[in-house]
C-alpha positions as CSV (number, residue, x, y, z in Angstrom):
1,X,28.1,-22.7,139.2
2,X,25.9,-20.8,141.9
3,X,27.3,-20.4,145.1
4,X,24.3,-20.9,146.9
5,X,23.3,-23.8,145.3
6,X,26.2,-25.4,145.8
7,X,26.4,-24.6,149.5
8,X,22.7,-25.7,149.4
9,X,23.8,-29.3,147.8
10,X,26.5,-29.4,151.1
11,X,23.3,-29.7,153.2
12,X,21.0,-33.3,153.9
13,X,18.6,-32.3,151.4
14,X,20.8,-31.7,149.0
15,X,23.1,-34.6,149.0
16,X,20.2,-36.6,148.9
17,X,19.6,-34.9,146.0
18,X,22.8,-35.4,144.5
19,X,22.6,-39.2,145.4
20,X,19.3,-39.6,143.8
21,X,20.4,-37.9,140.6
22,X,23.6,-40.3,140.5
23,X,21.5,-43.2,140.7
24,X,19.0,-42.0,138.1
25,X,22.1,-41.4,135.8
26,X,23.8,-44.8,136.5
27,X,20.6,-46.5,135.9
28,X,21.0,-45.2,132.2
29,X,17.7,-42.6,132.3
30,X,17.7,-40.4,129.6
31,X,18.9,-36.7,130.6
32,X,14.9,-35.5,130.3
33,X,14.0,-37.9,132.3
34,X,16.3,-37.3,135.0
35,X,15.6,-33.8,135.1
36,X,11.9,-34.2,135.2
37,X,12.0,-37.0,138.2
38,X,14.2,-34.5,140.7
39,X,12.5,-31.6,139.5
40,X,9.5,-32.8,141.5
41,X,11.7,-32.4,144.4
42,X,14.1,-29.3,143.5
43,X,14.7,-26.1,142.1
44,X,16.1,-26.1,138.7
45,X,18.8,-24.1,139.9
46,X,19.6,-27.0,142.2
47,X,18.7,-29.5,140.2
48,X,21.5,-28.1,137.5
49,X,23.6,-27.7,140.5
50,X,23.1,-31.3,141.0
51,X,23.6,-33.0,138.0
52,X,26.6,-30.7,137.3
53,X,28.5,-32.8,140.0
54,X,27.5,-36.2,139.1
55,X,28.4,-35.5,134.8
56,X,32.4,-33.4,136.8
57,X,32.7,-36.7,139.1
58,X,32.0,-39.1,135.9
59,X,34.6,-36.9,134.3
60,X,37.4,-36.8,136.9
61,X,37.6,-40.4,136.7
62,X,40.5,-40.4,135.1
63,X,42.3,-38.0,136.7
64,X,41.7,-39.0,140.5
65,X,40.3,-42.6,140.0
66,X,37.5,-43.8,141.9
67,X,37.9,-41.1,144.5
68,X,36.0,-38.8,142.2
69,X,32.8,-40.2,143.0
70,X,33.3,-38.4,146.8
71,X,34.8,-35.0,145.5
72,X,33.4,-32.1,144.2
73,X,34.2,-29.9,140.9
74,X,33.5,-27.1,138.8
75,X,34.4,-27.4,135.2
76,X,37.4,-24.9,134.7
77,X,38.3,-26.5,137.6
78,X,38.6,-29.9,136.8
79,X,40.5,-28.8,133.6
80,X,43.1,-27.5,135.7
81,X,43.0,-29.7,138.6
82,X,46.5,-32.2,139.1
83,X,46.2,-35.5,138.1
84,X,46.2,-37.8,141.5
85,X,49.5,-39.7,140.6
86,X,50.8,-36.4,139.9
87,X,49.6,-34.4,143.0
88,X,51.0,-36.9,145.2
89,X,54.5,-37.1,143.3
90,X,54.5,-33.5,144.3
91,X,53.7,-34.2,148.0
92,X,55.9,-36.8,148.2
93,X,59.3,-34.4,147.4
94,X,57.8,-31.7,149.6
95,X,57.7,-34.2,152.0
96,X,61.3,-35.3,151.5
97,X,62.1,-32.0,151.8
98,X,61.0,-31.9,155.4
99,X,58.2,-29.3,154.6
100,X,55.8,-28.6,157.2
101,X,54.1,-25.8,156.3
102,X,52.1,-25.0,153.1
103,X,50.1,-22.2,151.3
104,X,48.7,-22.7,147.9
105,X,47.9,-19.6,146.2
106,X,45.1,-20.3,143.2
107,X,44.4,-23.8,145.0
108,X,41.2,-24.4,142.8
109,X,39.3,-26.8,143.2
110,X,42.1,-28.4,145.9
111,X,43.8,-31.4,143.9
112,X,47.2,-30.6,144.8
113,X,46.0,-29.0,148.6
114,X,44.5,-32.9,149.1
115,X,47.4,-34.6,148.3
116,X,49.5,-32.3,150.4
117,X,47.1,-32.7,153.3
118,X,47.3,-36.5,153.0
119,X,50.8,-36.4,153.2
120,X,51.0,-34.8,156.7
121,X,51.7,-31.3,155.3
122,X,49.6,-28.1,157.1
123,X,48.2,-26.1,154.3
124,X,46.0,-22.9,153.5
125,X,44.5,-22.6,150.5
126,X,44.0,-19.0,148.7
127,X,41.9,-18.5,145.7
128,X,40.4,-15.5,144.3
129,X,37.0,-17.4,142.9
130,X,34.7,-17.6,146.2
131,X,32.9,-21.1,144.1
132,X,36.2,-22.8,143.9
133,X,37.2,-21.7,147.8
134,X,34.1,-23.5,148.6
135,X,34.5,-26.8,146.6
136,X,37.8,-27.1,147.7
137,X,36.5,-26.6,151.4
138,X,34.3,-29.0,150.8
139,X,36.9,-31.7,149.2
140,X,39.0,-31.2,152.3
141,X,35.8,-32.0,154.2
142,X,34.9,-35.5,152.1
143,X,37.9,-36.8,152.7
144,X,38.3,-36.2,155.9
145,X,41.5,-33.6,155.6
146,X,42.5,-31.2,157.8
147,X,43.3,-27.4,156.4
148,X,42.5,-24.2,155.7
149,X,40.8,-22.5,152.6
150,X,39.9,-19.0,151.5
151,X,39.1,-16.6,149.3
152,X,42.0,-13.8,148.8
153,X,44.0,-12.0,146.2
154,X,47.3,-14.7,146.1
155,X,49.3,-11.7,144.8
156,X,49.1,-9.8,148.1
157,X,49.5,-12.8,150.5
158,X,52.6,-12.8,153.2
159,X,54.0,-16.3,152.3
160,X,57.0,-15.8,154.7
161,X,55.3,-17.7,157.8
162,X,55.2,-21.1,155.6
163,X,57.7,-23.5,154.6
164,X,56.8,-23.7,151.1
165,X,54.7,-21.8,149.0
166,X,52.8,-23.4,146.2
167,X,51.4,-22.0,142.7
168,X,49.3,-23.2,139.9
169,X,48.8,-19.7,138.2
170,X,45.7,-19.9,135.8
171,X,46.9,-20.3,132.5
172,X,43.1,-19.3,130.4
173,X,42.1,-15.8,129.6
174,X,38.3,-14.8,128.2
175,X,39.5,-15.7,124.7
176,X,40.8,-19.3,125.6
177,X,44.1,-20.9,126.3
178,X,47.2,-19.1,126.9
179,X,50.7,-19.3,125.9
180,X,52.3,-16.2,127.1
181,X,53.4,-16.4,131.1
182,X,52.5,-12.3,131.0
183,X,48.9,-13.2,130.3
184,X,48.6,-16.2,133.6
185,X,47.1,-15.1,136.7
186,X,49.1,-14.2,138.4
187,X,51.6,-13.2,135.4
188,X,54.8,-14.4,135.6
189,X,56.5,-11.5,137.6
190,X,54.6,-12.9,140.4
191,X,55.4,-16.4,139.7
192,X,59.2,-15.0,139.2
193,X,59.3,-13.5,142.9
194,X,57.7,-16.3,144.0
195,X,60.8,-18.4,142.9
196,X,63.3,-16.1,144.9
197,X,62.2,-18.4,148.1
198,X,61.2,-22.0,148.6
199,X,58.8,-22.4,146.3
200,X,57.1,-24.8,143.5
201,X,55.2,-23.6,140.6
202,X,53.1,-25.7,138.2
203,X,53.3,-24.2,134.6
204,X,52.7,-25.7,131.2
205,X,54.9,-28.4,130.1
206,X,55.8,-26.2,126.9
207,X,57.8,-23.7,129.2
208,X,60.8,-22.6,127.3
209,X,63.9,-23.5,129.1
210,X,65.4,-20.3,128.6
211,X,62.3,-18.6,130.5
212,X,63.5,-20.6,133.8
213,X,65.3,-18.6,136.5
214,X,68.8,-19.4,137.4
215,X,69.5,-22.0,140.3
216,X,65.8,-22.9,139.6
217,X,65.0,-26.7,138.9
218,X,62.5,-27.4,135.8
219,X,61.0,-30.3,136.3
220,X,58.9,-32.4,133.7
221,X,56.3,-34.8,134.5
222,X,54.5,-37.7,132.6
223,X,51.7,-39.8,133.6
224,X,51.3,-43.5,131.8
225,X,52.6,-42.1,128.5
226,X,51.1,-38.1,128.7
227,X,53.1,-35.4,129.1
228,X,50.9,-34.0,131.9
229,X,52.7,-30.6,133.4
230,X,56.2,-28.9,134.5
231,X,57.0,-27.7,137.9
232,X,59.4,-25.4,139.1
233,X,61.5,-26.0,142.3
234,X,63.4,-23.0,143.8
235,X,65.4,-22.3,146.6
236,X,66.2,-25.6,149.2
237,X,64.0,-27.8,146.8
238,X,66.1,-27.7,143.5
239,X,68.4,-30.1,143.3
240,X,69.6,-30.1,139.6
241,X,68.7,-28.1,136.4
242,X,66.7,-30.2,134.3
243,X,64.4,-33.0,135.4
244,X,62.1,-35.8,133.7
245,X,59.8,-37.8,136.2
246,X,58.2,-40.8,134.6
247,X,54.9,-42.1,136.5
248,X,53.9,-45.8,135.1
249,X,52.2,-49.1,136.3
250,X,55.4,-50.0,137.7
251,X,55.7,-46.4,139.8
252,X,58.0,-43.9,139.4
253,X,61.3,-43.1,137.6
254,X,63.4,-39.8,137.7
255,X,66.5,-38.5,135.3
256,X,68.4,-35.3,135.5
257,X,71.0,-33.9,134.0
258,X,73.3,-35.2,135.9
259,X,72.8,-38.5,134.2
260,X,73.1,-36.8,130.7
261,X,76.8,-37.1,129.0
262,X,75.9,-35.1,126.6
263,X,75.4,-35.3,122.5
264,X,78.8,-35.3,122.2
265,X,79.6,-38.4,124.3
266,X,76.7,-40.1,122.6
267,X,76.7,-39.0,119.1
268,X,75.1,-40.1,116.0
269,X,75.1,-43.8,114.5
270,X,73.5,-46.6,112.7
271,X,70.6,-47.9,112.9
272,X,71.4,-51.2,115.5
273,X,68.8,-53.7,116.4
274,X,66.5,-51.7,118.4
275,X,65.2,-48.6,118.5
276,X,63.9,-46.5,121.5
277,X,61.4,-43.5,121.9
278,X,62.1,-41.5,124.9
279,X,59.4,-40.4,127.5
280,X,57.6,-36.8,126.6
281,X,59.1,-35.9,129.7
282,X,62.5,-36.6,128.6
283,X,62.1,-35.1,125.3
284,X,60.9,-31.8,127.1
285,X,63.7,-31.9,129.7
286,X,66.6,-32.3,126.7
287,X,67.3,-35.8,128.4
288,X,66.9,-37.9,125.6
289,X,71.1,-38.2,125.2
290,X,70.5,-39.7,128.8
291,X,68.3,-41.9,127.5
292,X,70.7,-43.2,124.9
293,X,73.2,-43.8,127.0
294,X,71.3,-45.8,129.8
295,X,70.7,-47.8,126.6
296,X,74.2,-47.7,125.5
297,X,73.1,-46.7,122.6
298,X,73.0,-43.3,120.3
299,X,70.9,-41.0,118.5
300,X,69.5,-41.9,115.0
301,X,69.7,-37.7,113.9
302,X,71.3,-35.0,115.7
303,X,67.7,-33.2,115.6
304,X,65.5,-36.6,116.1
305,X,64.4,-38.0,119.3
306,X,64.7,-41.4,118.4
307,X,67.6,-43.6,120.1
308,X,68.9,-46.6,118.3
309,X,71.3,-49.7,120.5
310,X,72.5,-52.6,120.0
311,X,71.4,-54.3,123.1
312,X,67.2,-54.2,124.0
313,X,67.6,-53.6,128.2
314,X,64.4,-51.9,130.0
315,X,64.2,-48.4,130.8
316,X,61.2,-46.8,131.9
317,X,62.8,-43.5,130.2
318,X,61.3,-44.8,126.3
319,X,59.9,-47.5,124.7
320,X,61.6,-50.0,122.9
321,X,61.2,-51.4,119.6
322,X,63.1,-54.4,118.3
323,X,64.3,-53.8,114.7
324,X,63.0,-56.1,112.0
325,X,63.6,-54.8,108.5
326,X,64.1,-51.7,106.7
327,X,61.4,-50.9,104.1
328,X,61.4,-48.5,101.5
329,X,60.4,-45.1,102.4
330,X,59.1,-44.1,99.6
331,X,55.5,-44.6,99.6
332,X,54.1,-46.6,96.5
333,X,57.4,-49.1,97.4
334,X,56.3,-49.3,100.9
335,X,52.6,-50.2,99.9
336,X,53.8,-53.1,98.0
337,X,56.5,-54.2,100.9
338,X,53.5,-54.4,103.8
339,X,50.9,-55.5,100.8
340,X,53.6,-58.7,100.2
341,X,53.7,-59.3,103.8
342,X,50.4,-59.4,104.2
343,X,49.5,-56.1,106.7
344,X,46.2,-55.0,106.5
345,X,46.3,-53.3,110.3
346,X,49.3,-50.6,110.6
347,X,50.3,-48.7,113.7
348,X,52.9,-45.7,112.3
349,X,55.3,-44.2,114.6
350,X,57.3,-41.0,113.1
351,X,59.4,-38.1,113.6
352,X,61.1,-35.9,112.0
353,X,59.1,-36.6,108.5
354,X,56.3,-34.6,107.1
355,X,53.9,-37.0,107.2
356,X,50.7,-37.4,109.2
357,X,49.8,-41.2,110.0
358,X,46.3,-40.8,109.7
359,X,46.1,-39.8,105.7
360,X,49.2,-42.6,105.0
361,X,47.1,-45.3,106.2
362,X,44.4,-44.3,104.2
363,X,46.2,-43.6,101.5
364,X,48.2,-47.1,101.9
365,X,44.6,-49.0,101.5
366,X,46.1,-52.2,103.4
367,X,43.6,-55.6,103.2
368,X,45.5,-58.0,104.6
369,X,45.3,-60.3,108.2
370,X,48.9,-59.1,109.7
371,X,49.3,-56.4,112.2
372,X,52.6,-54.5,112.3
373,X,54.2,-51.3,113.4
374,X,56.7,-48.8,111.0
375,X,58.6,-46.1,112.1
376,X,58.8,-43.3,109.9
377,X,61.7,-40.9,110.4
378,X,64.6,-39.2,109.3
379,X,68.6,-41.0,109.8
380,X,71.2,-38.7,108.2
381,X,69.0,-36.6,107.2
382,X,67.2,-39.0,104.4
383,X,63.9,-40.4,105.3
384,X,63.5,-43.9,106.2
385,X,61.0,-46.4,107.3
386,X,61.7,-50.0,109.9
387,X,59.7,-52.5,110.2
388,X,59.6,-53.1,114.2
389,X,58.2,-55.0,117.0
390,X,57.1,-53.4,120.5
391,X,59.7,-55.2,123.1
């Protein structure tokens, strides 16, 4: 995006702009016909600039909610941006921390630097891209948020003067996604010196755990279901090793390993009544012997992240599945156990098996007017399939 036409879209004209070119898309115009109607008033620099923001805000739905409809984006950095439920999860244990003061180095587009302003928090954002300085200035601004933003090298930043100092290091290069913490910017040297003071980073949810500094808390966070991102809490805001934070409809749920006994406490067993699938957040954290035993309950496989219990109580930690029947695992004896109870629409949950859902269904050619659900996985190390029910 152009900085000038974005600053230019900040002004009366062109949010009037912007306002006309929302309506014109929410009445359903075709994208020609958009363009050609605010063309007779625009640029088509500004015109792009324009409808840019109203096809971002339509996007960002879904991470920020209706909210999106004030904010403004560019595309990298919506990608990168925190999820709203997330972002204020965050805030909330800064918050609880007693943190006054905080700079965000790489704030983007300013999802996290909102949420932190909302929460009463003092911040400064720093970002190397002068576009995504201005857009978050200009989220701040929408909202009505008080703070700081601009455009510096985060690497060479004096953090000492705030509580907390916050990073969400870029984790794209020319050629695409990432994996390697060398290649983030800033690389992880800077995100491991960072660490030696209060600090939380955002990094991918695939971190190893052996890659996290010692006294450093990990913690893993899902949104309804998604694995969404990891964080890193050092210095006065860790407070255990290993952390899985669970945000659903019914708020928000937290495990450590403090709560884990331990695979050997747990151990393997039977198949009982019910079966459980932990959280992605669990499963990253290596809580899932938590998990089982909330449950009271144990592990199907020493190397499967399926729990299995006798009991069926609630835990926001994995979803439960009550235990109908075992079927066959092998697959022409399976097609003729759901054919003879009639399933013609199959949901398959698996791990641990070499198999991938999509081509056994179509492989399975089910007609009939039942719906029903089979896990697929691996007990004792032989494959085996149950016919469950969601609880």
């Amino acid at each position: 995006m152009d900085l000038d036409a974005f600053h230019w879209l900040l002004t009366d004209d062109g949010q009037a702009l912007l306002a006309t070119a929302t309506a014109l898309v929410a009445g359903g115009d075709d994208e020609l016909a958009v363009q050609t109607a605010l063309r007779r008033t625009a640029t088509p620099d500004r015109v792009a600039a324009a409808l840019t923001q109203v096809t971002l805000r339509r996007r960002a739905e879904v991470k920020l909610g209706e909210r999106a409809a004030l904010l403004y984006f560019t595309p990298d950095g919506l990608e990168q941006a925190t999820r709203a439920a997330v972002a204020r999860h965050r805030a909330g244990r800064l918050t609880a921390f007693a943190t006054r003061t905080l700079v965000d180095l790489g704030c983007g587009i300013g999802g996290d630097l909102l949420a932190a302003a909302e929460a009463g928090i003092t911040c400064v954002g720093i970002d190397l891209d002068p576009v995504r300085v201005a857009v978050a200035g200009a989220n701040l601004a929408a909202l009505g948020l008080p703070g700081a933003v601009s455009v510096a090298d985060a690497t060479r930043i004096d953090t000492s003067p705030f509580d907390v100092a916050f990073a969400d290091p870029a984790r794209r290069t020319g050629a695409g996604r990432t994996w390697s913490p060398d290649a983030w910017t800033p690389p992880w040297t800077f995100v491991e010196r960072l660490l030696a003071r209060d600090a939380c980073v955002k990094v991918a949810p695939g971190i190893p755990h052996d890659l996290v500094p010692e006294g450093v808390e990990a913690e893993w966070v899902s949104d309804r279901g998604e694995v969404k991102e990891a964080a890193l809490w050092s210095g006065s805001l860790a407070s255990t090793r290993r952390r899985a934070t669970v945000i659903g409809d019914g708020g928000l749920a937290t495990l450590t390993e403090d709560d884990d006994p331990g695979a050997a406490h747990v151990g393997v067993r039977d198949v009982g009544g019910y079966l459980y699938e932990p959280d992605g957040a669990v499963i990253r954290a290596g809580l899932v012997t938590a998990v089982a035993a909330a449950v009271g309950g144990g592990l199907v496989d020493e190397h499967i992240a399926y729990v299995t219990s006798d009991d069926s109580p609630r835990t926001p930690f994995a979803r439960g599945y009550r235990v109908l029947e075992e079927l066959p695992y092998r697959e022409k004896q399976l097609r003729a156990a759901l054919r003879e109870r009639g399933v013609g629409t199959l949901t398959i949950k698996k791990r641990g098996v070499d198999v991938v859902p999509e081509q056994l269904r179509k492989r399975l050619a089910l007609t009939g007017a039942a719906e029903a659900t089979i896990v697929l996985t691996r007990v004792a190390g032989r494959g085996a399939a149950y016919l469950v029910e969601p609880l």
